[in-house]
N, C-alpha and C positions, 0 to 999 in steps of 0.2 A: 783695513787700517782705520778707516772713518768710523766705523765701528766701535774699534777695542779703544780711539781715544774716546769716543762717547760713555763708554763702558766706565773707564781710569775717572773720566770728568765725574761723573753720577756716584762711583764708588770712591771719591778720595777721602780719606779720613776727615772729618771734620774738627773744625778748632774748640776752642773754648766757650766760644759764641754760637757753636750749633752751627756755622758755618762752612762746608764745604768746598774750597778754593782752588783753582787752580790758573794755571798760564799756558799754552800749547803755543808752538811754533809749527807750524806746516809748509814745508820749502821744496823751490823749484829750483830747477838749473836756469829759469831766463823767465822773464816778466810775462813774455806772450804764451809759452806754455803753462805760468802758473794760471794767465787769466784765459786762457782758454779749453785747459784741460782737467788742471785741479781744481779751480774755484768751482767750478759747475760739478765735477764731481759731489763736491761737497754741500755743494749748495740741493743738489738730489736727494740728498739723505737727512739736510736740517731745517731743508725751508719749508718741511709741509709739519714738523714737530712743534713750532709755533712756540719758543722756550729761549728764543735769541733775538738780538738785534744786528743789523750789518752797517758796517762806515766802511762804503766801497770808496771813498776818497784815501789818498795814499797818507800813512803806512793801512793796509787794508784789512781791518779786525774785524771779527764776530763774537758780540758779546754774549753770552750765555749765562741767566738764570734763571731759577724755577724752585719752588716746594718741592719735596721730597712728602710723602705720606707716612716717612715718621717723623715729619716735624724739621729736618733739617732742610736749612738753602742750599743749592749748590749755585753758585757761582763763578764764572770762569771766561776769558779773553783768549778767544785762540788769533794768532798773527800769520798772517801769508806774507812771506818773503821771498826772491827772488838772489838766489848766486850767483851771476854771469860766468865767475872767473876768481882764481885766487885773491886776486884784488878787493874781492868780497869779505873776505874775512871782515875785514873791520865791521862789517852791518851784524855779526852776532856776538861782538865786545860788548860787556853791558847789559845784557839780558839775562834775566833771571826766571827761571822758565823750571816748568814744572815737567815738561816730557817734549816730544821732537818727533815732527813722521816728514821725512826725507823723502818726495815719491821722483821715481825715477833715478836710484841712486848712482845707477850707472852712468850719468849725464851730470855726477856729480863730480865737482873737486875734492879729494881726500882731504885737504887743507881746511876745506870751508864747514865738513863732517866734521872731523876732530874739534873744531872750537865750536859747534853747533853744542856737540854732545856735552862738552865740558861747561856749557850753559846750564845742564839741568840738574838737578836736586838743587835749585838755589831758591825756588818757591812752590810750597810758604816754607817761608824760617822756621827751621828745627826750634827754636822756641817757644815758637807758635804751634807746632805742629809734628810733637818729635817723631811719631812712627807713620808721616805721610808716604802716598806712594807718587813713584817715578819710571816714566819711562821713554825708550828710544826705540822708534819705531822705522823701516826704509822698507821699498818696495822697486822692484826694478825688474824690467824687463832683462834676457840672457845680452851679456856683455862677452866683448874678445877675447879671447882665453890668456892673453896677456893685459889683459886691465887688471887696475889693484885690487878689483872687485872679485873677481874673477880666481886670482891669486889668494886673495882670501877664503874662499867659498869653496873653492876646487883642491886647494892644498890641507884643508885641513887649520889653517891657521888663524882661526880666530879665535879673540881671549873667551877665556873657561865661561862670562858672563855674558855672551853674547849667542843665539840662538838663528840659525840658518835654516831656513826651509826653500827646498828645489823642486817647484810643482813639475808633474810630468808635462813632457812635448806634448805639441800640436799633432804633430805625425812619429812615427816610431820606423826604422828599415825593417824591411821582411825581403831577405831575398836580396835582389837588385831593385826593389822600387821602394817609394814609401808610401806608407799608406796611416791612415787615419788612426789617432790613437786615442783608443775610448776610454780612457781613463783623464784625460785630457782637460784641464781646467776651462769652467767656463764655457761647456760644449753646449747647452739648453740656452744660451743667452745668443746662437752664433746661426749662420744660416747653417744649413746641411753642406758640408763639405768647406768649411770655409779655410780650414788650414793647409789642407790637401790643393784647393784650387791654387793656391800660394805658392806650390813646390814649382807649378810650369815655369821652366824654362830659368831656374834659377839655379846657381853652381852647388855642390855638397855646400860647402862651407857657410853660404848665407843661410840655407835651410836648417843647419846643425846649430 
């Protein structure tokens, strides 16, 4: 995800001014996960790129600009915000934002998703910028098979413009046990057996 926004940021169309613009919103479900899980995520992949500045004073931005070597700037303010609870809604009234990466969606309020998204395509200004791109990004660990997550992803129901991908498990059943499953996201970054060690002494259902 930190990625394809870096990608969106470097490739947004640029305006009249050879300026390439944009806004990104980066959101958690609570303040101590964004500041201890996502900001350092993030801060892994942009603070050795030397192309931003940070105001870790609240509301907490990273500003980002740089040459391009054909001559265009890109610049752009990505925002870390934090949702508690429905009650959040109101902190993404007002913002006009160029794309959205939700991580941990399933720790999200669907309430506070729906007016995140309806933030975006609002900068830059179609005037400014009539064929810019836009996008919405979420990442989330497996959720209850009754969350609206869940219901969405699993039934089939999400709008035509929306795009689901379901990496494989950690472990797969074989038989009555389970075992390791080499197809398995993120196995070269993990110790040997790290998903497998996991299964001891846990019920199906937390393991599924």
């Amino acid at each position: 995800a930190i990625n394809q926004i870096l990608r969106q940021i470097h490739n947004q169309v640029p305006d009249k001014n050879h300026v390439r613009r944009s806004r990104w919103c980066i959101a958690r479900n609570s303040l101590p996960d964004l500041l201890s899980t996502t900001i350092p995520d993030f801060r892994s992949v942009v603070d050795g790129m030397n192309i931003g500045t940070w105001n870790l004073q609240s509301p907490i931005t990273w500003t980002c600009k740089y040459r391009r070597d054909d001559g265009t700037t890109v610049e752009c303010d990505v925002l870390f915000r934090s949702f508690d609870g429905p009650q959040d809604v109101k902190k993404a009234k007002g913002m006009q934002l160029t794309g959205i990466w939700v991580d941990e969606l399933s720790e999200f309020h669907k309430e506070n998703f729906d007016m995140l998204i309806g933030r975006v395509k609002r900068f830059p200004p179609k005037a400014q910028v009539p064929d810019a791109r836009f996008e919405c990004l979420a990442t989330s660990n497996a959720c209850a098979r009754d969350h609206w997550l869940a219901e969405i992803a699993l039934a089939h129901k999400a709008p035509d413009n929306w795009w689901i991908g379901i990496q494989p498990g950690g472990v797969v059943g074989q038989g009555n046990k389970w075992v390791e499953n080499l197809t398995a996201e993120n196995r070269r970054n993990l110790p040997h057996n790290y998903y497998l060690d996991q299964c001891s002494g846990k019920k199906e259902s937390w393991i599924r």
